[in-house]
N, C-alpha and C positions, 0 to 999 in steps of 0.2 A: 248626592240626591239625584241626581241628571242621570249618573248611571245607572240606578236603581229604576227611574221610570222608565227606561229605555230598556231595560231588559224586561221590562212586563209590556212594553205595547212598544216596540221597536219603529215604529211609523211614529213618533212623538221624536224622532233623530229630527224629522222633517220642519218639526216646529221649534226645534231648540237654534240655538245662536249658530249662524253657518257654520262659525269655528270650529266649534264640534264637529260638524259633519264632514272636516278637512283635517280632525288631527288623528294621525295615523295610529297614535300609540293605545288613544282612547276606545275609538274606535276598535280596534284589534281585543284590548281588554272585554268590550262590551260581549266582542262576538265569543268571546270563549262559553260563554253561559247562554247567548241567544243567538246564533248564526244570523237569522234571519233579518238580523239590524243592516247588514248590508246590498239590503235593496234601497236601503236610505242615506246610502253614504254618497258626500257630493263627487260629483265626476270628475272633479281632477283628482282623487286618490285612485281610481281605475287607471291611470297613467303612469301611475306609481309602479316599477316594477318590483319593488322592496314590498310595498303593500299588499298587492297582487300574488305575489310570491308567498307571502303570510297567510293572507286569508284564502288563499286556494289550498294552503298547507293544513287550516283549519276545517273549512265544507270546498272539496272540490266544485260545486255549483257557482262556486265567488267566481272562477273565470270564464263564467259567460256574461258577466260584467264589467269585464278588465274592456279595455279602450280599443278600438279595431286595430290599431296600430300593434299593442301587444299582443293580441288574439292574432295577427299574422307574423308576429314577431319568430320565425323557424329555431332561431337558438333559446330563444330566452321559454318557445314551448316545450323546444324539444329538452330540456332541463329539469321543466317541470313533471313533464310524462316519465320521465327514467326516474326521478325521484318519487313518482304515484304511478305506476301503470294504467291504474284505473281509470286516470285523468283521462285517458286517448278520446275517451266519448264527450269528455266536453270541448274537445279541440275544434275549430273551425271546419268545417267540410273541406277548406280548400286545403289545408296539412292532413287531415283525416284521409285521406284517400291521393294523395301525394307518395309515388315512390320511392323518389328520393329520402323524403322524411322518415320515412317509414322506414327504409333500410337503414339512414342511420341511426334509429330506434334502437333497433335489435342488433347493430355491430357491436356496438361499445358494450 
C-alpha cells in the first residue's frame, strides 16, 4: 500500500514511518516507477555508497543528492562517470574542471 501511494505523490516518503525513508532496497523499488521519490529519502542513505551508486545508475540527477563527502569522493566519481559518461555534468565543479580527474577519465 506505502508503495503505491508513494509512487503517486512521492512527497507522502516524507510522512511515512522514517524507516522507510532509510531502507534502501525499498526505496530503490519505489524509484524504478517514480524517480522523483528521491528528493524524499532521509540523508543518511546519500552516504550510502551502494545506494548512491544504484539510484545514480537509475536517474543520474540522484547524485547531486548523494552526501558532500561522496560528491568529492575522486574514485568512487570517477567509477561512476566511466560507467555513465553522461554523469560528468552532475559531478561537482571541483572534479568537473579537475585535471587530474579528468585525464584519468579518458586513460582507462
Amino acid at each position: 500500500f506505502m508503495a503505491a501511494t508513494i509512487q503517486q505523490d512521492p512527497s507522502a516518503l516524507s510522512f511515512a514511518a522514517p524507516a522507510l525513508g532509510r531502507d534502501r532496497e525499498f526505496v530503490l523499488t519505489v524509484a524504478k516507477v517514480c524517480p522523483a521519490v528521491f528528493e524524499h529519502v532521509d540523508l543518511e542513505l546519500w552516504s550510502d555508497r551502494a545506494f548512491v551508486a544504484a539510484a545514480s545508475a537509475m536517474d543520474e540527477e540522484a547524485l547531486t543528492f548523494a552526501s558532500p563527502a561522496l560528491q568529492d569522493d575522486r574514485e568512487f566519481i570517477l567509477a561512476l562517470v566511466k560507467r555513465a559518461p553522461s554523469m560528468l555534468r552532475r559531478v561537482c565543479s571541483q572534479l568537473r574542471f579537475d585535471y587530474k580527474f579528468l585525464l584519468d577519465l579518458v586513460r582507462e
